[in-house]
C-alpha positions in Angstrom: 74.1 102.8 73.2 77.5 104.3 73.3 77.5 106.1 76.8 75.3 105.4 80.4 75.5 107.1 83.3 73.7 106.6 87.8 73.5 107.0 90.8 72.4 105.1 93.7 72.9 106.7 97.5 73.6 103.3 99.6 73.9 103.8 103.5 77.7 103.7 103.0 77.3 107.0 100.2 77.1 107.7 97.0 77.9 105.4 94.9 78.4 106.7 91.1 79.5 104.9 87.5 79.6 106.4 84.1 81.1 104.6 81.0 81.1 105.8 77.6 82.6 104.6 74.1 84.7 107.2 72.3 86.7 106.4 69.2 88.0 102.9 69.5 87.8 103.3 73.9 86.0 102.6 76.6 86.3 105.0 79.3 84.8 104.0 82.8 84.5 106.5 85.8 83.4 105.0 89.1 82.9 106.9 92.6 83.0 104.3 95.6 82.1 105.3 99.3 84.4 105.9 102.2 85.3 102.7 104.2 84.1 100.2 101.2 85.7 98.2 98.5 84.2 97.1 94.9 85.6 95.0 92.3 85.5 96.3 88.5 85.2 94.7 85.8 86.3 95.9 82.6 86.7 95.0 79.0 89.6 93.1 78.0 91.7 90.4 78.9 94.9 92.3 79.3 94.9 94.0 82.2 98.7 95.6 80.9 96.1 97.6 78.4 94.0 98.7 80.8 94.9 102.7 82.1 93.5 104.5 85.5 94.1 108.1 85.2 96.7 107.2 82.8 98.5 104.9 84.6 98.6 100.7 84.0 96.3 98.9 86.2 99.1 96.6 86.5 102.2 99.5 87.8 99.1 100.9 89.9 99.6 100.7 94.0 95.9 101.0 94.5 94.1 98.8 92.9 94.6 94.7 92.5 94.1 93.1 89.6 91.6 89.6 90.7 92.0 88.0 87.3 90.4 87.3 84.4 87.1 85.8 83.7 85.6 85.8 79.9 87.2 88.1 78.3 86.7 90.7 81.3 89.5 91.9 83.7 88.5 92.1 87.6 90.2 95.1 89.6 89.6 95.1 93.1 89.5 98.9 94.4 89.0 101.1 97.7 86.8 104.1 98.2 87.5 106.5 95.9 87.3 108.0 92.5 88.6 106.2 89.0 88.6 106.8 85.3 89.7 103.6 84.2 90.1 103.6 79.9 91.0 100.4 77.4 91.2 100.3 73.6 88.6 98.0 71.7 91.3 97.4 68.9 
């Protein structure tokens, strides 16, 4: 499987993820609802390699990295809409 996609409409909204692997990349899009807060985890253990529309998860004002946890870095995030993208290599 190299790309997934949902959706699931909670009380809160729609809540929407895609995720796809494109040459040596994983590229994650996530929609979260207004007034709510999810926590992300993503491949990786550097969180310094780990881009949100281009920009560091660590330089980002918006999003808090929680840690790492087996090989897997936790981002804590607000409503809103993210395409988050790390390297495999």
């Amino acid at each position: 499987i190299d790309w997934a996609e949902t959706t699931y409409i909670s009380v809160r909204g729609e809540i929407h993820t895609s995720w796809k692997i494109s040459e040596n990349s994983f590229i994650l899009n996530v929609k979260v609802p207004t007034g709510c807060r999810a926590t992300i985890s993503l491949p990786g253990a550097d969180p310094g390699k780990i881009t949100e529309n281009n920009i560091p998860v660590t330089e980002s004002g918006y999003i808090k990295v929680k840690g790492i946890r087996k090989d897997r870095t936790l981002c804590e995030v607000s409503s809103g809409e993210y395409a988050f993208r790390t390297s495999f290599k």
